[in-house]
GUSE-744193 format. One line per 2 residues: number of its first residue (from 1); their letters; for each residue x, y, z of C-alpha. Coordinates in Angstrom, 2 decimals. Each point is the difference from the previous one (the first is absolute). Layout:
BEGIN
NUM	A	X/Y/Z  ...
// end
This chain:
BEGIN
1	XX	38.28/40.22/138.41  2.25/3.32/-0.32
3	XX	-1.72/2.84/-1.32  2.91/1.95/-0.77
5	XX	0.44/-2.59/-3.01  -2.88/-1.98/-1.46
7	XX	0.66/-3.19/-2.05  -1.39/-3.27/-0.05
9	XX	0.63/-2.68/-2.66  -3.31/-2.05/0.35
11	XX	-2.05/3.67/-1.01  -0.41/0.57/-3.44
13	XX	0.78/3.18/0.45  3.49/-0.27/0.99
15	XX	0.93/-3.01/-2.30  -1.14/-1.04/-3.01
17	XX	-0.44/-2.97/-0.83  0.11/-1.16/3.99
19	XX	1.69/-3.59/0.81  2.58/-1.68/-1.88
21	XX	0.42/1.05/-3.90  0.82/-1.90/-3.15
23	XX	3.01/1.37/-1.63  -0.36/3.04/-2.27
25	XX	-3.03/0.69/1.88  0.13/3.72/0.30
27	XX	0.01/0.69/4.03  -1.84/3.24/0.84
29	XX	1.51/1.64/3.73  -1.60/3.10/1.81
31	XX	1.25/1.09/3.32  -0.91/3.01/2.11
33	XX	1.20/2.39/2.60  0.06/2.74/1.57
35	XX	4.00/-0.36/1.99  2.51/0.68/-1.25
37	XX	-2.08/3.63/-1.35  2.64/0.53/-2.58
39	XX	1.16/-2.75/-1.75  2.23/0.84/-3.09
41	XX	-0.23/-3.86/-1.19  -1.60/-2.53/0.85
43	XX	0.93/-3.99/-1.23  -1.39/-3.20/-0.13
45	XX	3.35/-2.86/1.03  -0.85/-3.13/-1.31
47	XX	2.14/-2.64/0.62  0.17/-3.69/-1.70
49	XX	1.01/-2.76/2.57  3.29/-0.12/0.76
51	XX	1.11/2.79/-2.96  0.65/3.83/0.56
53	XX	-2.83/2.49/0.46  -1.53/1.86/-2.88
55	XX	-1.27/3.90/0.42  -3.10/1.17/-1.84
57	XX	-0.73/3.42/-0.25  -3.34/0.84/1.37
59	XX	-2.35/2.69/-1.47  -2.09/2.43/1.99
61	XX	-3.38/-0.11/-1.15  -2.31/2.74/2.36
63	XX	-0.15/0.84/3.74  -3.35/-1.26/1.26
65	XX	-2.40/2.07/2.23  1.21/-1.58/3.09
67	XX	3.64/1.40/-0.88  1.59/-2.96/-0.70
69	XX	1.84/-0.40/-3.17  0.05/-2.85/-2.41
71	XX	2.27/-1.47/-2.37  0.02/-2.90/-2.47
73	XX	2.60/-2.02/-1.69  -1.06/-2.65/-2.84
75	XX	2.79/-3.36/-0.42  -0.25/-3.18/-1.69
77	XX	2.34/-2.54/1.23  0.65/-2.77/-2.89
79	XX	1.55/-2.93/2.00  -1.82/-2.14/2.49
81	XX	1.05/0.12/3.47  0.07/1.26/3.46
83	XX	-0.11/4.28/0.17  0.14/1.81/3.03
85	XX	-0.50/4.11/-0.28  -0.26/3.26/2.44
87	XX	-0.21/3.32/-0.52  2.10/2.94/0.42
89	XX	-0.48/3.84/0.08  3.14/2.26/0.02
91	XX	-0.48/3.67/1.19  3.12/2.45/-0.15
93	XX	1.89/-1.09/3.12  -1.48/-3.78/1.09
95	XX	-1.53/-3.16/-1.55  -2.95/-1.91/1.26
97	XX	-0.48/-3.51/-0.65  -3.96/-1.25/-0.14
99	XX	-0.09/-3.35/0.71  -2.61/-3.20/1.20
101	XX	-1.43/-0.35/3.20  -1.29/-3.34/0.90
103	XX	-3.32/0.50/-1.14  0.80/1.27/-3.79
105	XX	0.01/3.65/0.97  2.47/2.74/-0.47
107	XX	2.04/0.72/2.83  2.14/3.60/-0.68
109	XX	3.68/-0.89/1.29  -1.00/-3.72/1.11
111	XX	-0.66/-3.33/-0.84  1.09/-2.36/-2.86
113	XX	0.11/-0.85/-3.98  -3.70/-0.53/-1.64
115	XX	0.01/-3.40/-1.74  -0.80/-0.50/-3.79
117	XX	-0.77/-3.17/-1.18  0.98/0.17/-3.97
119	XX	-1.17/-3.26/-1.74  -0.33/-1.45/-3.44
121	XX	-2.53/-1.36/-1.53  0.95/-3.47/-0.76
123	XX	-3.63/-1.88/0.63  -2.81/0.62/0.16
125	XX	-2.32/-0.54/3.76  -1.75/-2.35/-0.16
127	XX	-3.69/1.00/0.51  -2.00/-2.94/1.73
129	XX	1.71/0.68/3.42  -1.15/3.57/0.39
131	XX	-3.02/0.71/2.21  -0.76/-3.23/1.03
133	XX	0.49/-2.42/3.32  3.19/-2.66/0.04
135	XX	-0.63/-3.00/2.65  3.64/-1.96/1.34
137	XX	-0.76/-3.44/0.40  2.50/-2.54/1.65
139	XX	-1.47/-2.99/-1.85  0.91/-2.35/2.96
141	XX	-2.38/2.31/2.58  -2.79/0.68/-2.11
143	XX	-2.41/-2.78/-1.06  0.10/-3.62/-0.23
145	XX	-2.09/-0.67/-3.27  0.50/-3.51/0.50
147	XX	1.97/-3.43/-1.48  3.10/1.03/2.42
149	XX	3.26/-1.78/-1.84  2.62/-0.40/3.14
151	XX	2.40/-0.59/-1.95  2.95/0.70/2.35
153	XX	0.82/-2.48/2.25  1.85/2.53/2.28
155	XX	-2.94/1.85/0.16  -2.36/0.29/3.47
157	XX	-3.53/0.16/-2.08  -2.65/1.52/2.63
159	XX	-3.20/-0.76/0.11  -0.80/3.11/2.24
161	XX	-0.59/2.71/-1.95  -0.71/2.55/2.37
163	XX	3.35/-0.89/2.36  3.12/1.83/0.69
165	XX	2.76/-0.17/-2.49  2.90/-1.63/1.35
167	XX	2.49/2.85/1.24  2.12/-2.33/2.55
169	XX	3.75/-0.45/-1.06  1.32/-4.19/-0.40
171	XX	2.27/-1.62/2.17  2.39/1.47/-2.56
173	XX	-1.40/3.86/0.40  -1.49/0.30/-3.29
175	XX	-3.73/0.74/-0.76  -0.43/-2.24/-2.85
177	XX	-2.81/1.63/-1.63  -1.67/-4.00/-0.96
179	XX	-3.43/0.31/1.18  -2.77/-0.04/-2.66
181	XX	-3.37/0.76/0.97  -1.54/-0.59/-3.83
183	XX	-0.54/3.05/-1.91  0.19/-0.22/-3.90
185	XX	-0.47/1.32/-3.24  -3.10/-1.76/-0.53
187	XX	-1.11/1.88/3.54  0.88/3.30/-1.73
189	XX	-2.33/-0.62/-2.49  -2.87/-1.60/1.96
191	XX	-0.16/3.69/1.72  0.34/2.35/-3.16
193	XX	-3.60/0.94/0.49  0.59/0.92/3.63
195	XX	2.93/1.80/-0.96  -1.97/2.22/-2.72
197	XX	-2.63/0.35/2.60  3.10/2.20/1.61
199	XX	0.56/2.33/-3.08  3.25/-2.23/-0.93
201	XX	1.64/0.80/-2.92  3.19/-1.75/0.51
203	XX	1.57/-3.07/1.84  3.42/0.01/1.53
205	XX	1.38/-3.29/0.51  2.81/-0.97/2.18
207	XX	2.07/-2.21/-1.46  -1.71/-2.88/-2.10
209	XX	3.19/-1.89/-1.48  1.23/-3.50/1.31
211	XX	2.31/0.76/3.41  0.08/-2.06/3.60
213	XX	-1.00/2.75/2.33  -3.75/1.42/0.70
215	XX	0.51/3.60/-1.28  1.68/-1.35/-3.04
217	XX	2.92/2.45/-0.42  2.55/-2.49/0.20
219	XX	-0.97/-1.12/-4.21  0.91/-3.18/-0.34
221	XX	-0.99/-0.13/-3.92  -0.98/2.87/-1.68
223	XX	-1.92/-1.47/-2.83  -1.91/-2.29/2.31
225	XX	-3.20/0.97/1.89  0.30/-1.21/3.74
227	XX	-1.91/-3.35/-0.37  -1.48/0.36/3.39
229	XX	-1.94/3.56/-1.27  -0.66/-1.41/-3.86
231	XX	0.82/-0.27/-3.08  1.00/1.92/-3.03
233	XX	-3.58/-0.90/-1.36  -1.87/1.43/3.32
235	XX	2.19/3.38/-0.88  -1.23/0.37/-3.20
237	XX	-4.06/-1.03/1.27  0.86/2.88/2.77
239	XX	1.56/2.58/-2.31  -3.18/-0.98/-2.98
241	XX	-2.73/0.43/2.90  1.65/2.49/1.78
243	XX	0.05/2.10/-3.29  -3.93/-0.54/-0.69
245	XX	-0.51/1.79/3.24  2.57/2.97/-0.42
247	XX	2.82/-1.13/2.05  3.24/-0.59/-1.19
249	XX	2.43/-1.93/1.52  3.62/1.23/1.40
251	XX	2.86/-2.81/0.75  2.81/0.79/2.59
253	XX	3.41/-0.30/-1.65  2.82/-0.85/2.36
255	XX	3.55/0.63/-2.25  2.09/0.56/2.72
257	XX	0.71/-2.94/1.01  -1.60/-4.00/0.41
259	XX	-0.22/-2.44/2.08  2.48/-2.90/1.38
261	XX	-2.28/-2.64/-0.61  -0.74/0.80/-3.39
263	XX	0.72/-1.16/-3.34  2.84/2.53/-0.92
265	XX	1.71/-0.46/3.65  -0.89/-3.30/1.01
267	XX	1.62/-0.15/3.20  -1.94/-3.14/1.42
269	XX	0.49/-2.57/-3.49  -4.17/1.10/-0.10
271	XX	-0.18/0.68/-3.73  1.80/-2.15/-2.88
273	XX	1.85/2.50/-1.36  3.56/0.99/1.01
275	XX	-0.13/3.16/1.80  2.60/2.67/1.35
277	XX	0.76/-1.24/3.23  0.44/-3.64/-1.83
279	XX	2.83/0.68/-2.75  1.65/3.44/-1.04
281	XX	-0.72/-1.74/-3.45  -3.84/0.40/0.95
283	XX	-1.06/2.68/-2.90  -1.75/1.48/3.06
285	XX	3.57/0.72/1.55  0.62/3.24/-1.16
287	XX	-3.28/1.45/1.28  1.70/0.18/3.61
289	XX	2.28/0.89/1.57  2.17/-2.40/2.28
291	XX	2.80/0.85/3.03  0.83/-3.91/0.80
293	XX	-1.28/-2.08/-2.23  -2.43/-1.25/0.30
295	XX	-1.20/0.64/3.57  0.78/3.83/-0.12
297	XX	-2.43/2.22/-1.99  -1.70/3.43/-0.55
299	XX	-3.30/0.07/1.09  -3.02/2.55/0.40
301	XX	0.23/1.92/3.48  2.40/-2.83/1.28
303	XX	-2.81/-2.57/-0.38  1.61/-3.18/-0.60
305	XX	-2.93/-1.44/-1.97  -0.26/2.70/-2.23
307	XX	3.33/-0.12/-2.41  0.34/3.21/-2.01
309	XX	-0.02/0.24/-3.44  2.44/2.19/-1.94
311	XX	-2.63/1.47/-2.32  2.22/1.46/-2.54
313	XX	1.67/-3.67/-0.89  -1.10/-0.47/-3.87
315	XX	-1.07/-3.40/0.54  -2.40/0.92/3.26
317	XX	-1.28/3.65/-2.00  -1.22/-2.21/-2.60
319	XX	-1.34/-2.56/1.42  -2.52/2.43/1.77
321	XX	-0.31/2.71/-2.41  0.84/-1.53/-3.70
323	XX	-1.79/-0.99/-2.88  -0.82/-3.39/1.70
325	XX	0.24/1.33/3.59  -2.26/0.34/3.14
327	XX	-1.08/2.78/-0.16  -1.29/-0.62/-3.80
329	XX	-1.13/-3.20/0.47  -2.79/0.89/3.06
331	XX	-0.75/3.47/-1.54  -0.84/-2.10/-3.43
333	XX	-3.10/-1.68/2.63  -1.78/2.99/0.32
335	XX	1.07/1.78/3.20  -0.28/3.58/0.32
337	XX	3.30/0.50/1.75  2.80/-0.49/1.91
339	XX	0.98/1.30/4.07  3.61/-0.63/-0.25
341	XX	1.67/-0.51/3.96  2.42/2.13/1.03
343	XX	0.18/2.13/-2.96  2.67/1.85/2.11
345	XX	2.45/-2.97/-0.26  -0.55/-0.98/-3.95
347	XX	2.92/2.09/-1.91  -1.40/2.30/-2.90
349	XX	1.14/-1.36/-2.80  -1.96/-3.29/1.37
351	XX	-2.93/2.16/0.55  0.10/1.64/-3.49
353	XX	-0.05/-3.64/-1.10  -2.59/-1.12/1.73
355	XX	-2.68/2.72/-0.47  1.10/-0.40/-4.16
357	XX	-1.13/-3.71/0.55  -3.02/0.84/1.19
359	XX	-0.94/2.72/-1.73  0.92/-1.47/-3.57
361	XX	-2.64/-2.78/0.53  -2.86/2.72/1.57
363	XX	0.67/3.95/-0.39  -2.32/-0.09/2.87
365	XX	2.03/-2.08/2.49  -0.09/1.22/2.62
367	XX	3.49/-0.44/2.14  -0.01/1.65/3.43
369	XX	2.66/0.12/2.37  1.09/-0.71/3.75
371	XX	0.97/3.23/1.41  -0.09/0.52/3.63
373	XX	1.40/4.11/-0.25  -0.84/2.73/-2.76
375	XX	0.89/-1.84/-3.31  0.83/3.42/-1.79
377	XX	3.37/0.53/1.68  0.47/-3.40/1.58
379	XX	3.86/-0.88/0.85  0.74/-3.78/0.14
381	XX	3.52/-1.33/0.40  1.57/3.38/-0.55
383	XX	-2.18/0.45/-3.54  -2.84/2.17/-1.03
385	XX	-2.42/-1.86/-1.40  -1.93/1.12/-2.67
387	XX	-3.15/-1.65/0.06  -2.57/2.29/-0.61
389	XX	2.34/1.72/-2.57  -1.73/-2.15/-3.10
391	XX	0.63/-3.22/-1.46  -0.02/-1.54/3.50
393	XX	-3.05/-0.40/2.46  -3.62/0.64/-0.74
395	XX	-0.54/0.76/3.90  0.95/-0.74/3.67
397	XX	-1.19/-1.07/3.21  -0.82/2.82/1.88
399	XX	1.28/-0.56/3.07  0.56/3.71/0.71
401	XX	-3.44/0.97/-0.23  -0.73/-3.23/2.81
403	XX	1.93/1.23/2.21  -0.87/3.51/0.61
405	XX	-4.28/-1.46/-0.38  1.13/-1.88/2.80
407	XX	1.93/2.82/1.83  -3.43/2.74/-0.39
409	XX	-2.01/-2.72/0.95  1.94/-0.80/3.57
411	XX	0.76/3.26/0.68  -2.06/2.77/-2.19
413	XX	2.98/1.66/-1.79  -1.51/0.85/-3.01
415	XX	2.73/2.42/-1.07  2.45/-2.85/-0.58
417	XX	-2.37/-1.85/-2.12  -0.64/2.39/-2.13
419	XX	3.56/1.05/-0.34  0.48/-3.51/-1.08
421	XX	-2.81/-0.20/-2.96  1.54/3.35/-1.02
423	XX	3.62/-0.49/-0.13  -1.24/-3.66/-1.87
425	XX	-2.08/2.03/-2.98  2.89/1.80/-0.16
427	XX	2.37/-2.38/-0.03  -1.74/-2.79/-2.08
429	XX	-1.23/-0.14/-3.94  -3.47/0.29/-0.42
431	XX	-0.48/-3.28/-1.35  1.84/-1.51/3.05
433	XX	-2.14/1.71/2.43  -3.35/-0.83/-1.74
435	XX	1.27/-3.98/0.44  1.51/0.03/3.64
437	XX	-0.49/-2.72/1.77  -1.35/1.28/3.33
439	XX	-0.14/-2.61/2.93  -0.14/0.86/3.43
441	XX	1.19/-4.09/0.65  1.52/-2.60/-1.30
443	XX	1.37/-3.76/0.48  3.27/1.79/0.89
445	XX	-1.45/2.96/2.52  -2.39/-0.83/3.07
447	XX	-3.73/0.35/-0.67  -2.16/3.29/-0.30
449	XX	-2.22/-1.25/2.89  2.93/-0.37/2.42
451	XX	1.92/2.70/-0.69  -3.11/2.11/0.74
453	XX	-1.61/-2.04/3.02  1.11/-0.90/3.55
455	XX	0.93/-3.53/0.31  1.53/0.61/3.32
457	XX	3.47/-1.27/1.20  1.65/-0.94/-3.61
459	XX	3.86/0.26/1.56  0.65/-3.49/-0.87
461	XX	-0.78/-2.38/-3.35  -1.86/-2.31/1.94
463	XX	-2.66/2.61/1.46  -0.14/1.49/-3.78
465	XX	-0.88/-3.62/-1.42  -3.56/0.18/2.30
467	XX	-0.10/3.92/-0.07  -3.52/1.00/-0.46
469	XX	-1.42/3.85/-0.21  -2.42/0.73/3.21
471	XX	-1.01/3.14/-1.53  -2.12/-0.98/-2.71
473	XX	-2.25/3.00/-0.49  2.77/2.65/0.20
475	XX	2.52/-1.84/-2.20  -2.65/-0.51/-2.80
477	XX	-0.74/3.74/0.21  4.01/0.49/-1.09
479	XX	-0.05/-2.35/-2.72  -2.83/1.36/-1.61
481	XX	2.22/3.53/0.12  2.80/-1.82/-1.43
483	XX	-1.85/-2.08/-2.15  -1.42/3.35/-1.09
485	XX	3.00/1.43/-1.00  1.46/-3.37/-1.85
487	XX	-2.64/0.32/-2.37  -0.15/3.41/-1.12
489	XX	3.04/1.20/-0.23  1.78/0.17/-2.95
491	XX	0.99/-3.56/-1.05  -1.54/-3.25/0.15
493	XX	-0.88/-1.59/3.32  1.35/-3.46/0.86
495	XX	-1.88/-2.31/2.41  1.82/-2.37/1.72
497	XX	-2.45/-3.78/0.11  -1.86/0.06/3.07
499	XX	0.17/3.92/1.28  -3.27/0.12/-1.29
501	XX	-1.29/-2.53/2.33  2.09/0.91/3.34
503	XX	2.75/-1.92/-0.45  2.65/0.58/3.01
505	XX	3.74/-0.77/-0.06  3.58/1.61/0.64
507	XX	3.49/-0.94/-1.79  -0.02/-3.13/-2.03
509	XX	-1.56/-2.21/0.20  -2.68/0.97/2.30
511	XX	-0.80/2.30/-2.76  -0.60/-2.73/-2.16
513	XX	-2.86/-1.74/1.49  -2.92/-1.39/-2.30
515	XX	-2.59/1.68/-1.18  -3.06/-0.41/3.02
517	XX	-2.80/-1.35/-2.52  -3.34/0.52/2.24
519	XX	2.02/1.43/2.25  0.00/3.17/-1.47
521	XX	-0.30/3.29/2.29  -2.73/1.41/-2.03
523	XX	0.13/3.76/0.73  3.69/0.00/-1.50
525	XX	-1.57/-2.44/-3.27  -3.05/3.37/0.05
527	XX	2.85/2.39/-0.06  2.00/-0.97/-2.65
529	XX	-3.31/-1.25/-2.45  -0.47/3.54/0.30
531	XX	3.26/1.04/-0.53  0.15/-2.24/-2.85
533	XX	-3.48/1.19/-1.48  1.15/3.62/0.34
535	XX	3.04/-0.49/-1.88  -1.23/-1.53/-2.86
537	XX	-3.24/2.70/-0.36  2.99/2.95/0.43
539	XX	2.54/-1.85/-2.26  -0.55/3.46/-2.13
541	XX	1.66/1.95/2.61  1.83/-2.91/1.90
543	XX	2.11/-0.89/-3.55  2.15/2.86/-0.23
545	XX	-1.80/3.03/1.25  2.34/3.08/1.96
547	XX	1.17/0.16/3.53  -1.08/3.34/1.96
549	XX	0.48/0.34/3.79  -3.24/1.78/1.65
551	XX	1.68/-0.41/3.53  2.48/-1.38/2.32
553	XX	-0.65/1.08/3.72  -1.22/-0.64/2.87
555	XX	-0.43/-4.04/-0.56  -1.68/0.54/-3.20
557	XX	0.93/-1.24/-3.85  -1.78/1.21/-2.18
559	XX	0.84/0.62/-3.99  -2.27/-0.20/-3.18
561	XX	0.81/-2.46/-3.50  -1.06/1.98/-3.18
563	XX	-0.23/-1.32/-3.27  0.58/1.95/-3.13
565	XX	-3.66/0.67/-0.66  -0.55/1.34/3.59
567	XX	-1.08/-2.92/1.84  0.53/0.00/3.79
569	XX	0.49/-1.75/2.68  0.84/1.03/3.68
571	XX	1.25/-2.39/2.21  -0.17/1.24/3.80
573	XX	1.83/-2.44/2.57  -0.36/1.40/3.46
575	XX	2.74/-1.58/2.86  -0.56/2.70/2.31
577	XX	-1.88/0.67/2.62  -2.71/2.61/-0.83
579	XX	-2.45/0.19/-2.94  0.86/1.06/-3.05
581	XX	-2.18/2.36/-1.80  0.54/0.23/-4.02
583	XX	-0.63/2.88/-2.29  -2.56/-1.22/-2.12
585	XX	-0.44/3.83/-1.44  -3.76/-0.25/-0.11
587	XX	0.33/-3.54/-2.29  -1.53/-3.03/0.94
589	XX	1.94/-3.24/0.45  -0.47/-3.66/0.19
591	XX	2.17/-2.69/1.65  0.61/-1.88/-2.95
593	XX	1.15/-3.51/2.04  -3.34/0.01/1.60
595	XX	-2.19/2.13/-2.51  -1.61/1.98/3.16
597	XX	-0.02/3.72/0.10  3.10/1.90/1.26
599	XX	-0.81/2.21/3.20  3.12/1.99/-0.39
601	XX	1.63/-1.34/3.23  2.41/-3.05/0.27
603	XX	0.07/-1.33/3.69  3.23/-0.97/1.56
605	XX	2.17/-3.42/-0.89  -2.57/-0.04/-3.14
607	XX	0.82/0.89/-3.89  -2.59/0.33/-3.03
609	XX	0.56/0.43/-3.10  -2.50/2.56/-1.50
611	XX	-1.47/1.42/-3.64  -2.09/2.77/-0.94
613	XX	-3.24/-1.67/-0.09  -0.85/1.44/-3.33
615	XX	2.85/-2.08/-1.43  -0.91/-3.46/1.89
617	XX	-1.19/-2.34/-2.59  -3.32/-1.75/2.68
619	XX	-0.60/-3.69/-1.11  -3.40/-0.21/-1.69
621	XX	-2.72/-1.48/2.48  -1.98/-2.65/-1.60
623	XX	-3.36/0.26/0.31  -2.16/-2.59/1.55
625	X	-2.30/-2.23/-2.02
// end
């Protein structure tokens, strides 16, 4: 931080309201300094994306006792969009810019444009997402609840349910993606009491409709529930008994493109109907896009099986997002909301579509986004996109916030991580970052438990298929850190099936092995029960409540969540190598995951997550008979 110049948009003291803004919100700026010494004006340049830079005339308010000298400025901006602003003080013979440094603070003839996020209120968030616990499930992976249908005759149907996925290429060099190991819907609900038993409050699925492969995002039929994992009738039992226990139920939407085999393609003759690569009098036709017909196509990421879709075709927008489209149809069931896939690559005039579809059955729908980058000022095939601007996406993934867990946790650079939360809160709408969806893994990313542990000599696939962490004790001691982290930081923690238990794995599909039923590690199923448990008794403080840092240094995170009627919580992760003694100011605490007394010192590779003890709310001992 420069002390000539003192600003910093996540204080309420320098910017009023902090975070993105709803237009006409009235945007309060202070700024202070003490170089130049005799500024003769001073402005606020604000800039829309992409338009020419408006000056604001800034007014000097008092010199404070330290001599620096502070000025304010008051806007409103009335159209949504992307703003970026600095500051800049004229004297009689030079100007200064004040810009951004890369951790939010002023920097007097330096760094670059703050961002403003300027959005309209179009929807309202939903509510049932915020301060609870989402679970991903890949339905295949996670429990057999019996009456298996093989109904594929392609298929290779195992009967081992704790073996390797197949990962070997064909004679052809394709990994087909056709083994089944037996999970279902009727598995998903079999373990909805387990799953509360975790503090879930939402399920994820992977895709659920009809398609050939495993992992399902190759749809085959989009209003058809892959007969191998149910029916539409075992969606609604899940969804109705999921509901009774507080957990809603979130369905992955994947617009972007289908599959080959599949009822709109229908490369193979497998389905009745007459499909694009069939006729180019197929009504499916004009949903793709063809070089030589028929044999020459567009498809996602060059993968042949995957045909893309041109979203904005009338006849392919409505059948997913009109009256009597997809999107209607399963958010008409019951669920709670939709992941759509590579939000990145859907247009946004399909997006605004979609999100009005859902939305206009359940004002609380929620629809949440794949976004790998910050979503605020993401660029995708030459475009800004403008999902967080309103009207479009509820939330994202929050892959940013993964990766720099993941960084502190490997190497104990806490300054980047916090950098990161901060430029997000900054970046982000409030109701977007209250319903973030924070993973630290996924079907798509290697698992927690292997990025952290040593599994030895990974260099080639084959040694990563049988890859097993030898340092058990010391890679459970980073999880919990990271674990830590996931689930108190602003947002809403989402556990990827089988972390909890110790599942290993690197890239897909080793990543996708099945759950271990009594095989579970049980000090990782203690840690997150705990986890879980804490949540859920700090959802008061875990739902929306404010981001301060306490410190970044020396291996240590630490930061406090506040709500608005001054509950606290500190949250302490130590990476480094020497113990970390906190402040408690003469207050006692209490660890509020284990309910023990807080001794003021957090040992090294450990993180708690403490309370003044005066606010813990003790269960009630019963007494004995």
């Amino acid at each position: 931080m420069n002390e000539q110049v003192k600003f910093f948009p996540n204080d309420p003291a320098c910017k009023q309201p902090s975070g993105a803004v709803a237009v006409g919100t009235p945007i309060r700026l202070r700024i202070k300094f003490n170089r130049p010494s005799n500024p003769s004006e001073v402005f606020l340049v604000l800039t829309k994306d992409g338009e020419s830079e408006v000056y604001y005339p800034m007014q000097f308010v008092s010199v404070e006792p330290d001599t620096m000298m502070e000025y304010t400025a008051e806007v409103s901006v009335t159209s949504r969009g992307l703003y970026f602003y600095h500051f800049i003080v004229n004297t009689e013979d030079k100007q200064y810019r004040i810009g951004c440094g890369d951790d939010l603070h002023a920097m007097l003839g330096k760094g670059h444009d703050w961002q403003l996020t300027v959005y309209e209120k179009v929807y309202n968030a939903p509510q049932f997402l915020k301060g609870g616990l989402i679970y991903q499930i890949m339905p295949d992976r996670f429990f057999d609840g019996g009456a298996r249908k093989k109904t594929k005759a392609y298929a290779r149907y195992r009967d081992d349910w704790y073996g390797l996925p197949e990962y070997l290429p064909d004679a052809d060099g394709k990994i087909r993606n056709e083994d089944f190991f037996g999970g279902n819907l009727r598995g998903v609900i079999k373990k909805l009491g387990y799953l509360k038993g975790l503090g879930v409050t939402c399920i994820y699925l992977n895709p659920i409709f009809e398609a050939h492969s495993n992992h399902k995002y190759d749809t085959g039929n989009y209003r058809k529930i892959d007969p191998d994992f149910g029916t539409a009738d075992e969606l609604k039992e899940l969804i109705k008994k999921a509901d009774k226990k507080g957990i809603k139920i979130v369905l992955d939407g994947v617009f972007s493109h289908t599959g080959d085999d599949s009822i709109y393609f229908n490369k193979y003759g497998t389905y009745d109907s007459v499909g694009a690569y069939q006729s180019v009098h197929s009504p499916y036709y004009r949903w793709y896009t063809f070089g030589n017909y028929p044999d020459t196509y567009d498809c996602w990421w060059n993968i042949d099986i995957l045909p893309q879709v041109r979203e904005c075709d009338p006849a392919f927008s409505e059948y997913i997002c009109g009256e009597d489209g997809i999107i209607r149809y399963w958010t008409e069931m019951g669920i709670g909301g939709w992941r759509l896939d590579v939000a990145d690559e859907l247009p946004d005039g399909f997006l605004d579509r979609a999100v009005h579809a859902a939305k206009a059955v359940n004002p609380d729908c929620l629809v949440l986004g794949e976004v790998w980058e910050d979503a605020s000022n993401k660029v995708a095939y030459s475009q800004r996109r403008r999902y967080l601007n309103g009207g479009q996406l509820d939330s994202v993934t929050n892959y940013p916030f993964k990766e720099d867990i993941l960084h502190f946790v490997r190497t104990a650079d806490a300054v980047q991580l916090n950098n990161t939360v901060q430029v997000i809160l900054n970046n982000y709408p409030k109701f977007v970052v209250d319903n973030l969806m924070n993973l630290l893994d996924t079907h798509d990313t290697a698992r927690l438990i292997s990025v952290l542990g040593d599994s030895g000599d990974t260099s080639t696939r084959e040694k990563r298929a049988v890859a097993k962490i030898s340092d058990g004790e010391h890679t459970q001691k980073l999880v919990k850190i990271a674990a830590t982290l996931q689930y108190t930081l602003p947002g809403v923690p989402c556990l990827y099936y089988g972390d909890e238990a110790g599942l290993e794995g690197f890239e897909d599909p080793f990543n996708r092995r099945c759950y271990p039923w009594k095989q579970e590690n049980k000090n990782y199923l203690r840690l997150y029960k705990k986890l879980g448990k804490m949540r859920a008794e700090q959802k008061g403080v875990l739902c929306e409540g404010a981001y301060a840092l306490v410190t970044a240094d020396n291996g240590v995170y630490a930061f406090t969540r506040t709500a608005d009627n001054g509950e606290q919580l500190v949250v302490i992760a130590n990476r480094g190598t020497k113990p970390y003694a906190y402040d408690t100011h003469g207050e006692s605490y209490t660890d509020v995951t284990t309910l023990k007394p807080f001794d003021g010192v957090v040992a090294p590779l450990d993180a708690v997550v403490i309370k003044k003890t005066k606010d813990v709310v003790f269960p009630v001992k019963k007494e004995k008979k």
